[in-house]
N, C-alpha and C positions, 0 to 999 in steps of 0.2 A: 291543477284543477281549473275549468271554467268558470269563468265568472255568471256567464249568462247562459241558459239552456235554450233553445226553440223546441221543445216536445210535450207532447201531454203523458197521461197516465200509462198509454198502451206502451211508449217511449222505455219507462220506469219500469215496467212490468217485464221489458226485455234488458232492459240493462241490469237491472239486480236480483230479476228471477225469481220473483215476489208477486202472485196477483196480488189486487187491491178489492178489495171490498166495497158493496154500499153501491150509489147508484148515482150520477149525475156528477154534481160540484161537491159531493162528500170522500168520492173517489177521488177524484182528481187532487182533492185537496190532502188525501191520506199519501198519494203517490209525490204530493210535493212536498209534504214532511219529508218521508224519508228518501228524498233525492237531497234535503237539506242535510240532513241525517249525515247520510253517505258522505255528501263533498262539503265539506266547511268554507271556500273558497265560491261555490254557490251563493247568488245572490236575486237573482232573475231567469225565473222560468216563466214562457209566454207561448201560447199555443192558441192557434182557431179552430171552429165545431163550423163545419158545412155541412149544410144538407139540402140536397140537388134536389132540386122540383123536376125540372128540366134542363135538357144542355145547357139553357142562355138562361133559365131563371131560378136561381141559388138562395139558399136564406145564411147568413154568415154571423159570426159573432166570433169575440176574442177576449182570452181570459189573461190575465199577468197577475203571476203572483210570488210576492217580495216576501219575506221574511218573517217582517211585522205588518204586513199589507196584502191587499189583493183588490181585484177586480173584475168582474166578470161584465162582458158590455151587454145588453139587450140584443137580439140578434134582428136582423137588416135585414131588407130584398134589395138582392142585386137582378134586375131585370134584363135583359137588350143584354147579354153579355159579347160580347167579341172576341174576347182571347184570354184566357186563365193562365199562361203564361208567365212566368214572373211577378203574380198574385205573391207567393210567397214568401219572394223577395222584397215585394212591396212594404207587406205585413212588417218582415225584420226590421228595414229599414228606419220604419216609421216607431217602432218599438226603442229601438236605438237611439235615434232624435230625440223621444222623451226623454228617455236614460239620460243622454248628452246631455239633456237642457234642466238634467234637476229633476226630472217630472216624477210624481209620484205614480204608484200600478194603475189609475184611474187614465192617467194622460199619457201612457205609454199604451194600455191598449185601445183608447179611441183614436192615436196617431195610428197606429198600427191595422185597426180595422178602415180607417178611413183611406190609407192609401192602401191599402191589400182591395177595399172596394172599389177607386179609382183606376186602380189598374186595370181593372175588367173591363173598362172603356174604352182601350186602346189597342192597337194592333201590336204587337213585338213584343221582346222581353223584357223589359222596362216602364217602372212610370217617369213619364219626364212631364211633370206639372210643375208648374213656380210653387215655392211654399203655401202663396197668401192663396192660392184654387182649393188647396189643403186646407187650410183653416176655413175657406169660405164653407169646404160641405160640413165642416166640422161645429160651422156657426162662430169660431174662431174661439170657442169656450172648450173645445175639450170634448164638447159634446155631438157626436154621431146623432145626423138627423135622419128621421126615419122617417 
């Protein structure tokens, strides 16, 4: 079993063939019970909510939810976009780094949104920023400036 999932409720809904009920963070949170449920080896599921204004101007947020935790972050504009290309992987990355560093569902998903938002700045499939550019949009607290 996995320790960490990337999927939201729609993910759950296909993996154990169960809708989910309810509407917003009450689904999501019904769909990450019983993803717990399921895989006792489960520990971290983390998923983003986009919603495209336009090509180049997105409004983004990112939810992680632990076991005895969670977090849901406020959702951002991401304007000027250049390339959503390995946004994704941005998102993982920075979800991971928390994990890595201790962090609790709050600073797993503001690393996470914060470079899944950096990377829309860039051309290719990667973010390649030094850490401390990360912490700078981040205010260096954890917290996604909007």
């Amino acid at each position: 079993d996995a320790t960490i999932m990337f999927g939201n409720h729609r993910d759950m809904t296909l993996l154990l063939q169960k809708p989910f009920s309810g509407d917003g963070a009450e689904r999501r949170r019904e769909a990450v019970e019983a993803a717990f449920a399921t895989f006792p080896n489960l520990q971290v599921m983390a998923s983003t909510a986009r919603h495209p204004i336009t090509q180049t101007h997105h409004r983004l947020s990112a939810r992680v939810d632990l076991r005895e935790d969670r977090h849901q972050t406020p959702e951002i504009e991401i304007t000027d976009i250049i390339d959503r290309v390995g946004s994704g992987d941005a998102f993982a990355a920075g979800v991971l780094t928390g994990w890595l560093e201790g962090g609790d569902a709050r600073k797993m998903a503001q690393l996470g949104l914060a470079m899944n938002a950096l990377k829309h700045s860039l051309h290719g499939d990667w973010l390649r920023l030094p850490r401390a550019e990360v912490d700078s949009f981040t205010g260096n607290s954890g917290d996604v400036r909007r």
